[in-house]
N, C-alpha and C positions, 0 to 999 in steps of 0.2 A: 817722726812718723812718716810724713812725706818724705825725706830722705832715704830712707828703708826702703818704702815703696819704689822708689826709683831704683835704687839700688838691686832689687829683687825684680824689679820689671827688665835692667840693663842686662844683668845676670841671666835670665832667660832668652833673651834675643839672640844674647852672645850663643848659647846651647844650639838653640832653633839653627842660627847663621851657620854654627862649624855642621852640623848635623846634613845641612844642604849642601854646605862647600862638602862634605864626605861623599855624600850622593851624586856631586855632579864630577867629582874627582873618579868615582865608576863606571860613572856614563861615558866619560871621555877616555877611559881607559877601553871600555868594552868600542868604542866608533874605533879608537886604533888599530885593536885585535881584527877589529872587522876590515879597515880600510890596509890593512893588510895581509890578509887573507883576500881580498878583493884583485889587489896589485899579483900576489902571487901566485893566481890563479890564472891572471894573465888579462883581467879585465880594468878599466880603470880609476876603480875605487870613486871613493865619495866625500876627495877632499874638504867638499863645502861643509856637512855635516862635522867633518873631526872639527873643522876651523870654527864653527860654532859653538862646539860642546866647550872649547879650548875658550872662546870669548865670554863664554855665560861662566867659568868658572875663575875665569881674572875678574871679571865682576862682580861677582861674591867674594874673592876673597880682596879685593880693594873695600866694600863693603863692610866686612869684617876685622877689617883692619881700622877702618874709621870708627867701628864701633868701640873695639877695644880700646880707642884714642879716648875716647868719652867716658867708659869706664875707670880710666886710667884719672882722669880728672877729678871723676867722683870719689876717688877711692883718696885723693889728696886731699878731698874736702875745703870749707873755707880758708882763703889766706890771711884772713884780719888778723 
């Protein structure tokens, strides 16, 4: 039972995490479009902003990656 629960607890996090990695992979698409539209305009953009959207979204997905590491253990189950 407590297995389960975990399992169905780990399975939703993993959903939640790509769902954020998916929104922050927008985000930092949409600061590109911008920060270059910025440069070709002739102004000089707002590299700090892409360089942040670009670090919060290695973050989540280093995150989601550890997560699925755990998952991956659960789904082996005991080794006795």
């Amino acid at each position: 039972m407590a297995a389960e629960l975990t399992r169905r607890f780990v399975t939703r996090q993993l959903q939640l995490t790509v769902e954020e990695l998916e929104r922050e992979a927008e985000r930092l698409a949409v600061a590109a479009r911008i920060y270059a539209d910025e440069i070709a305009a002739g102004r000089h953009g707002s590299a700090h902003r892409l360089a942040q959207d670009a670090a919060a979204l290695a973050l989540t997905e280093r995150r989601l990656a550890g997560m699925r590491e755990i998952a991956g253990l659960l789904d082996e189950g005991p080794t006795s």
